[in-house]
ZATOR-765580 format. One line per field, with one value per atom (N, C-alpha, C): residue number from 1; residue in one letter; chain; atom name; x, y, z. Coordinates in steps of 0.2 Angstrom, whole numbers, plus 5000, padded with zeros to 4 digits. Layout:
<rs>
pos: c(NUM,...);
code: c(A,...);
unit: c(A,...);
site: c(CA,...);
X: c(X,...);
Y: c(Y,...);
Z: c(Z,...);
</rs>
This chain:
<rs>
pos: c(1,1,1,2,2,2,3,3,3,4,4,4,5,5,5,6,6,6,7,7,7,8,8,8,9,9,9,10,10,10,11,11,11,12,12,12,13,13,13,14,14,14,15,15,15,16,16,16,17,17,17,18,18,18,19,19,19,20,20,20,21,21,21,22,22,22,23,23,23,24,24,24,25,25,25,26,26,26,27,27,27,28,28,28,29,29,29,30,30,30,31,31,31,32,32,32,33,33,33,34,34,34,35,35,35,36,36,36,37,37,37,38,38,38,39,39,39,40,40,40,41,41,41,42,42,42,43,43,43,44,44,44,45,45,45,46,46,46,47,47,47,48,48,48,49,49,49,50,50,50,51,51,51,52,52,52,53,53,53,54,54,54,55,55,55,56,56,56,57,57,57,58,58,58,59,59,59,60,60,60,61,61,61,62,62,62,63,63,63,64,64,64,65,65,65,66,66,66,67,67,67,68,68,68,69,69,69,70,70,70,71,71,71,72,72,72,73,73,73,74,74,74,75,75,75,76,76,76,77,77,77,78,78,78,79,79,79,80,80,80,81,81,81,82,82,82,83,83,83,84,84,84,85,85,85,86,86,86,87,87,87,88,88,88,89,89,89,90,90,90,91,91,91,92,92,92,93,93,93,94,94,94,95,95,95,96,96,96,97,97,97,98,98,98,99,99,99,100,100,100,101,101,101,102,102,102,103,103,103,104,104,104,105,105,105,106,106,106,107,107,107,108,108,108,109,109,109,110,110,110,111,111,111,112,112,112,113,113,113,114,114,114,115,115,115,116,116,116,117,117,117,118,118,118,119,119,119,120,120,120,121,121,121,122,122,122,123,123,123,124,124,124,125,125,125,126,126,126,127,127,127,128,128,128,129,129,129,130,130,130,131,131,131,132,132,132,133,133,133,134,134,134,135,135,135,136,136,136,137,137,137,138,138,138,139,139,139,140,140,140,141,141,141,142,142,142,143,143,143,144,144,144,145,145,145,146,146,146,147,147,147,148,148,148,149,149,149,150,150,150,151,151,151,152,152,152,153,153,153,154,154,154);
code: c(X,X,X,X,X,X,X,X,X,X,X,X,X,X,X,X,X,X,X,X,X,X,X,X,X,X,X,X,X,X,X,X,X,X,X,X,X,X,X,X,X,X,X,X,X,X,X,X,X,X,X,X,X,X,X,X,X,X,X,X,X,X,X,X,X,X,X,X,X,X,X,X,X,X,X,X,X,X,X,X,X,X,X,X,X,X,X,X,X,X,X,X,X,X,X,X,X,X,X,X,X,X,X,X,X,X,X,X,X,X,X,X,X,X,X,X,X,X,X,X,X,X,X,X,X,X,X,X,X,X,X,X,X,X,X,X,X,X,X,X,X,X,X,X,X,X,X,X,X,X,X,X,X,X,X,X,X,X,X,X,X,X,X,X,X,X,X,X,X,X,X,X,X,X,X,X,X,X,X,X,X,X,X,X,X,X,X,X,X,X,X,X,X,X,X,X,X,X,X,X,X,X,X,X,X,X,X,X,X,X,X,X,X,X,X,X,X,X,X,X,X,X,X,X,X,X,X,X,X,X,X,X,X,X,X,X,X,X,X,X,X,X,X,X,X,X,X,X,X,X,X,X,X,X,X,X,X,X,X,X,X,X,X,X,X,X,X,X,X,X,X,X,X,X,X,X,X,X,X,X,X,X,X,X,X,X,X,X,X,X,X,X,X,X,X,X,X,X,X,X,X,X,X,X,X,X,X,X,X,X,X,X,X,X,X,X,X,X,X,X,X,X,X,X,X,X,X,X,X,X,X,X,X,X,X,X,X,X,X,X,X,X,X,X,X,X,X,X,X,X,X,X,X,X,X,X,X,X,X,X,X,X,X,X,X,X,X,X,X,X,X,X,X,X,X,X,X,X,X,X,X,X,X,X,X,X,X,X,X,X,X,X,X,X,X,X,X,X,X,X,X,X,X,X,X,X,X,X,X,X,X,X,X,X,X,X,X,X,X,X,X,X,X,X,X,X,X,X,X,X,X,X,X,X,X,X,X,X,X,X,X,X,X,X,X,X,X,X,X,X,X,X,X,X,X,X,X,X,X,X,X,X);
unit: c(A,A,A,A,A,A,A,A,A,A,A,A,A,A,A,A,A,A,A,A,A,A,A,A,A,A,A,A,A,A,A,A,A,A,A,A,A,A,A,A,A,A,A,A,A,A,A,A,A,A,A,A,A,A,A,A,A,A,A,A,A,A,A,A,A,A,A,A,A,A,A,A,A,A,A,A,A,A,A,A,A,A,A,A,A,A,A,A,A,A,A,A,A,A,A,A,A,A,A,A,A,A,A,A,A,A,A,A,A,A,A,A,A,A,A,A,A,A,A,A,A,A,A,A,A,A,A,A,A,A,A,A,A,A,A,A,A,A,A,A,A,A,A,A,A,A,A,A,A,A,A,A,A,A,A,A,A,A,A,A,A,A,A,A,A,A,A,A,A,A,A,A,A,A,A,A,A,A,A,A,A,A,A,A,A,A,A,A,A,A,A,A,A,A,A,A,A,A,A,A,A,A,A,A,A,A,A,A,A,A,A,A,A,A,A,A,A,A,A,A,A,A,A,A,A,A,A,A,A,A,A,A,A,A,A,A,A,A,A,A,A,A,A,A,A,A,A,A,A,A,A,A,A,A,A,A,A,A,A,A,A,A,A,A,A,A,A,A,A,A,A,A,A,A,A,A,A,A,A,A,A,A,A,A,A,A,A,A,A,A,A,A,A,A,A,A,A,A,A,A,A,A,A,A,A,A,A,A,A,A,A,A,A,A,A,A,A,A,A,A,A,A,A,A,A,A,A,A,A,A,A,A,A,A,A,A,A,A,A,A,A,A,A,A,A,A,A,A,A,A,A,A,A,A,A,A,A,A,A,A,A,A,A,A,A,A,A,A,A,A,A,A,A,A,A,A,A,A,A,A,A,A,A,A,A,A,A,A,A,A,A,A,A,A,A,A,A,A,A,A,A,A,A,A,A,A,A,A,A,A,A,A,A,A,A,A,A,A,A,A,A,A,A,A,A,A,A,A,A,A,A,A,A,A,A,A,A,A,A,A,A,A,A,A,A,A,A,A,A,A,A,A,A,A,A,A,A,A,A,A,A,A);
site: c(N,CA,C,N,CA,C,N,CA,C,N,CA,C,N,CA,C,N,CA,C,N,CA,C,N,CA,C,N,CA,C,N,CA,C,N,CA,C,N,CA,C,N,CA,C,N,CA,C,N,CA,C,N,CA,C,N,CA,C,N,CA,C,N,CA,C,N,CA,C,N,CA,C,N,CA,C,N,CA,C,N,CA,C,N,CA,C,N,CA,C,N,CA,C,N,CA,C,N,CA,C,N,CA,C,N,CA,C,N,CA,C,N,CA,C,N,CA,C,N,CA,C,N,CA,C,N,CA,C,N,CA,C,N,CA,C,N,CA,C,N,CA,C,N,CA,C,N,CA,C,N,CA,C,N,CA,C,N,CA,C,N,CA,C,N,CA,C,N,CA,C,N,CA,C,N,CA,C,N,CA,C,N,CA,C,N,CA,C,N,CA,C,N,CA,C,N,CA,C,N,CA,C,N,CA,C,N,CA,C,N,CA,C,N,CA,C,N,CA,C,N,CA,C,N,CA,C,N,CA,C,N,CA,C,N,CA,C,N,CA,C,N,CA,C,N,CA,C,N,CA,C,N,CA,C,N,CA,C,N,CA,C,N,CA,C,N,CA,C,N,CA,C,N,CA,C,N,CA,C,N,CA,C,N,CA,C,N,CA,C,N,CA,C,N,CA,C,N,CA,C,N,CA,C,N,CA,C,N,CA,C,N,CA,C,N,CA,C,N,CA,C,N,CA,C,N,CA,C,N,CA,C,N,CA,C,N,CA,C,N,CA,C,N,CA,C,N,CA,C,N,CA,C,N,CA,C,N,CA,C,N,CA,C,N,CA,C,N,CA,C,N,CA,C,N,CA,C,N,CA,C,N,CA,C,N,CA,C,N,CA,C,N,CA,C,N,CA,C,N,CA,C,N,CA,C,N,CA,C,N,CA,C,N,CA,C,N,CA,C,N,CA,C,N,CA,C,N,CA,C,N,CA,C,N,CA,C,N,CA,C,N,CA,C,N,CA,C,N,CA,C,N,CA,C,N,CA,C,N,CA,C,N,CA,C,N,CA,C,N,CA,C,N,CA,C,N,CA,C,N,CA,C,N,CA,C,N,CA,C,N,CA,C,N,CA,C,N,CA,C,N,CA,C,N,CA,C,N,CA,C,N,CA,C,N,CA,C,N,CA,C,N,CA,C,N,CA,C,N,CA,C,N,CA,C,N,CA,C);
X: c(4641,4646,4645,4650,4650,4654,4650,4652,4657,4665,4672,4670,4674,4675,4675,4671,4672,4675,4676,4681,4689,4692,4697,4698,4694,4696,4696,4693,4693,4700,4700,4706,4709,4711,4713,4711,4711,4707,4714,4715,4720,4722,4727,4727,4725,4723,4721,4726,4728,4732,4731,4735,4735,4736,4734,4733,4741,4744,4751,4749,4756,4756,4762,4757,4762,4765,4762,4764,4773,4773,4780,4783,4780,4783,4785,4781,4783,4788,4793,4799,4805,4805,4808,4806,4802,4799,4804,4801,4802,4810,4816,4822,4824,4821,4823,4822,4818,4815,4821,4821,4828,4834,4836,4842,4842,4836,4836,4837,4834,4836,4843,4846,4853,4856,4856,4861,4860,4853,4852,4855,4854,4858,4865,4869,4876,4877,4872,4874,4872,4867,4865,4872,4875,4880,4886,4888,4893,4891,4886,4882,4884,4883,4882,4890,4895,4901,4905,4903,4907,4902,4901,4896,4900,4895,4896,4894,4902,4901,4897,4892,4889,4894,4890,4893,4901,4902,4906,4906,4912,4910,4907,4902,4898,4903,4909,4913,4908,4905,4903,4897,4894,4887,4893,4897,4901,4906,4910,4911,4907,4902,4894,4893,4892,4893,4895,4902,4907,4910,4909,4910,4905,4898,4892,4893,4894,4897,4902,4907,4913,4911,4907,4904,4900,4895,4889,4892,4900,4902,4906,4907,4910,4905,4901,4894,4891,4891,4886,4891,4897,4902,4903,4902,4904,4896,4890,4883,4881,4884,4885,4889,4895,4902,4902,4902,4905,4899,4896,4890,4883,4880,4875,4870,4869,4866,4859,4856,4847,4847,4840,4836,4834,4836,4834,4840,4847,4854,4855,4852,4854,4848,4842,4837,4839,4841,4841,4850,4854,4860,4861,4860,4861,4855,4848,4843,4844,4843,4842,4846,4853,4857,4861,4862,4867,4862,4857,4851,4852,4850,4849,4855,4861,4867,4868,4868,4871,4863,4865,4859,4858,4853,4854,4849,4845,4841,4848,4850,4854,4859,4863,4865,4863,4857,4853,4852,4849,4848,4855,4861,4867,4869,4866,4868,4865,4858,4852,4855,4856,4860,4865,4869,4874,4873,4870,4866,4864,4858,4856,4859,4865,4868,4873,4874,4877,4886,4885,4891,4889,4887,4887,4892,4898,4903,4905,4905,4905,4900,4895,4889,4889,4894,4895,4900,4903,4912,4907,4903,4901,4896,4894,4887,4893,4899,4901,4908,4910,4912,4911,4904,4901,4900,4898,4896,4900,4907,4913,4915,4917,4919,4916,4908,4903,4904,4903,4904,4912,4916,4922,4922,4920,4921,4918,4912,4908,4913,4916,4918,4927,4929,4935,4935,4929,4927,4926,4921,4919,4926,4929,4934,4939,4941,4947,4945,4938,4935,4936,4934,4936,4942,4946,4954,4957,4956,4957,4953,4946,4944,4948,4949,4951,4960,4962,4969,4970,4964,4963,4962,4960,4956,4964,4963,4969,4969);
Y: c(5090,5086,5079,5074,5068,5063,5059,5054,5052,5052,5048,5040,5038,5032,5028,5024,5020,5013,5009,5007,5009,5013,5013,5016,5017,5018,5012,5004,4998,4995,4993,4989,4982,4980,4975,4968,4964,4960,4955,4955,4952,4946,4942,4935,4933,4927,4925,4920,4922,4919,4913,4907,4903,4902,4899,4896,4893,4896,4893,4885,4881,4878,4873,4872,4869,4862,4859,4853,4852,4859,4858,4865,4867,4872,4869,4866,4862,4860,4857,4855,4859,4863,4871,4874,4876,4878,4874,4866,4862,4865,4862,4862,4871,4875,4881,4881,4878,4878,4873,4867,4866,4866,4870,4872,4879,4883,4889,4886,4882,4879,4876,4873,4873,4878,4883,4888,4891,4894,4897,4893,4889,4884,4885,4885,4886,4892,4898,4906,4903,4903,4903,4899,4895,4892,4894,4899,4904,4909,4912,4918,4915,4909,4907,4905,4903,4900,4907,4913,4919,4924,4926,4930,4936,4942,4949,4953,4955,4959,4965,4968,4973,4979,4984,4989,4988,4982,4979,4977,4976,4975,4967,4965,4959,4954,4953,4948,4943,4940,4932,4934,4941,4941,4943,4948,4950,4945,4942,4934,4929,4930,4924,4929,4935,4937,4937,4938,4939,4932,4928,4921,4918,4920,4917,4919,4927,4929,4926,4923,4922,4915,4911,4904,4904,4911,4911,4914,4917,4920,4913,4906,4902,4896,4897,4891,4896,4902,4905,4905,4903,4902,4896,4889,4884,4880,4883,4881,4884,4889,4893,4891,4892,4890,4882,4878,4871,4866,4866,4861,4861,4858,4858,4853,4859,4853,4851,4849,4845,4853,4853,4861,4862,4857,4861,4861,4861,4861,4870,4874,4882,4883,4883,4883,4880,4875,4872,4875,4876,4877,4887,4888,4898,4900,4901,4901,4901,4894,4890,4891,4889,4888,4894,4896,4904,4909,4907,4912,4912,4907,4907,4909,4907,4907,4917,4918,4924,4928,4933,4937,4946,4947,4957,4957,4953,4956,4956,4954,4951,4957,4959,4966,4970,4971,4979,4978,4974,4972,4975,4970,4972,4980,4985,4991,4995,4994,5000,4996,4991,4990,4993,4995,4999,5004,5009,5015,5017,5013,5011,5012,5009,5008,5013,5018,5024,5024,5018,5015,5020,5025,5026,5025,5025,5025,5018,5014,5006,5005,5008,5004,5006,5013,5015,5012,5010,5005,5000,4997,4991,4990,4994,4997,4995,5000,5003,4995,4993,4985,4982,4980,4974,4975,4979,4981,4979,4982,4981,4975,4972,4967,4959,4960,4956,4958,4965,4965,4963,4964,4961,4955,4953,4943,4939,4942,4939,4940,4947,4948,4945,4945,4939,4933,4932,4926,4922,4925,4922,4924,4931,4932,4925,4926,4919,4915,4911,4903,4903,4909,4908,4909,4910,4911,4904,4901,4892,4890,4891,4885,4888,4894,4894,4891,4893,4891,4882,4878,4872,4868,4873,4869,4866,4861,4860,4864);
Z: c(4768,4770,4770,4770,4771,4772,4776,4782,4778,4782,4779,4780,4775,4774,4780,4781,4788,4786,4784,4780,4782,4779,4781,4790,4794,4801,4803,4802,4804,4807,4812,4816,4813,4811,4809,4817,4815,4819,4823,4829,4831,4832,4829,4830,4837,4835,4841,4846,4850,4856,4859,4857,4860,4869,4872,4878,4878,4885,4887,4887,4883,4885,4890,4895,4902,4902,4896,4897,4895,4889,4886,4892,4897,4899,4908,4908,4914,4916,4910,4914,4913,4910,4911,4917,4918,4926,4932,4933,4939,4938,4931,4931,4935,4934,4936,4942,4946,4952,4956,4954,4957,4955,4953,4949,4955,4955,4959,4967,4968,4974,4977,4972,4972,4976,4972,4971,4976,4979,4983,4990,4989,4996,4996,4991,4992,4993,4992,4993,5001,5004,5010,5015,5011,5015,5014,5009,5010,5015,5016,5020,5027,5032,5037,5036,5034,5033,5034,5030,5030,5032,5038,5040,5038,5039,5037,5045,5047,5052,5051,5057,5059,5055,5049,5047,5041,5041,5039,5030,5028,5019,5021,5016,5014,5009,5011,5008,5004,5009,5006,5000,5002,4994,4989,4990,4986,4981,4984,4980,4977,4980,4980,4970,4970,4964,4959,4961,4958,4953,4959,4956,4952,4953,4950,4941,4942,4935,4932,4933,4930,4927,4932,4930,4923,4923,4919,4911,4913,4908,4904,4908,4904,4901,4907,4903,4898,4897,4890,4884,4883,4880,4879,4884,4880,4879,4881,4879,4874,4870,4865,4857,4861,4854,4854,4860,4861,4860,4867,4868,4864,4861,4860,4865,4871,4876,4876,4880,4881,4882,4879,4883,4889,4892,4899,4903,4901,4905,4906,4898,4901,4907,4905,4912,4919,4918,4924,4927,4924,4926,4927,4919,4918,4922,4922,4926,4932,4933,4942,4946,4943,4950,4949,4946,4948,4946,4943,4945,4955,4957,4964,4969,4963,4967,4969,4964,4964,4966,4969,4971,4971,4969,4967,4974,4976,4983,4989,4990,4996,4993,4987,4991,4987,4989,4989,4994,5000,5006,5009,5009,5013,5010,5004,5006,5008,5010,5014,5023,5024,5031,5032,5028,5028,5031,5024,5025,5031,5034,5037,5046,5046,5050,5051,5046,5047,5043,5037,5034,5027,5025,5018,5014,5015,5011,5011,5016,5014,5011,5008,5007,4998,4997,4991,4988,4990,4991,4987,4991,4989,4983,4985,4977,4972,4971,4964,4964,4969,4968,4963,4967,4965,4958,4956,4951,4944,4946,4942,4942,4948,4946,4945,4947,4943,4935,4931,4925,4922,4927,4922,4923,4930,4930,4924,4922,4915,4909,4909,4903,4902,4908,4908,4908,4910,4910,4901,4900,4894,4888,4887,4884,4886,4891,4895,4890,4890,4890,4880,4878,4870,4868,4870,4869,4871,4875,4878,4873,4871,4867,4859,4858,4851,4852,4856,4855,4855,4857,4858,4853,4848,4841,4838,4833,4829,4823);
</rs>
């Protein structure tokens, strides 16, 4: 008997990997970082502006949502179809600030409190809500914004 071909078991040898570069990634980074701190400040000042009563539906995350979406579904639409902007407007804007705006920790948070607090069924209410009308606010949203900008064209 005789030893197979070793030749063909050989690995092909893998490109080699460049080193991140931070100089062109850095300002995508910072702009995310304040853009994320934007938003986050606005959701916290909806939070503190419309508190969420003890065992109660979480109004202010649930619009903090809802409206994040509906925003994200016209900016992805007119940074898309209309504007051709700098590259750091979708990072800094789609990212950053409705990144920070909107939030999945704060209600997954406000439905194990619920839970928690002996609300399961408000905290299912709110589960399958948000849910919904986060996913249509994007989708009416962005539907809406091309129906206006086509009906807009001459």
């Amino acid at each position: 008997m005789t030893a197979p071909d070793t030749e063909s078991l050989s690995v092909p040898a893998r490109p080699r990997r460049r080193p991140a570069d931070w100089r062109g990634q850095a300002p995508v980074v910072a702009v995310v970082a304040l853009g994320g701190a934007l938003g986050a400040t606005a959701r916290y000042a909806a939070a503190l502006w419309w508190p969420a009563q003890p065992g109660g539906f979480p109004w202010a995350t649930f619009w903090t949502n809802v409206v994040g979406c509906a925003v994200i579904g016209v900016f992805m639409v007119v940074i898309t179809d209309v504007w051709a902007a700098h590259r750091l407007v979708r990072p800094f804007f789609g990212t950053g600030v409705l990144g920070g705006f909107t939030t999945f920790s704060t209600y997954a948070v406000d439905i194990q409190k619920l839970v928690d607090a002996g609300h399961p069924r408000t905290g299912l209410v709110y589960l399958a809500a948000t849910l919904l009308a986060a996913l249509t606010a994007v989708w009416l949203a962005a539907t809406g914004t091309r129906r206006v900008l086509k009906w807009r064209q001459p």
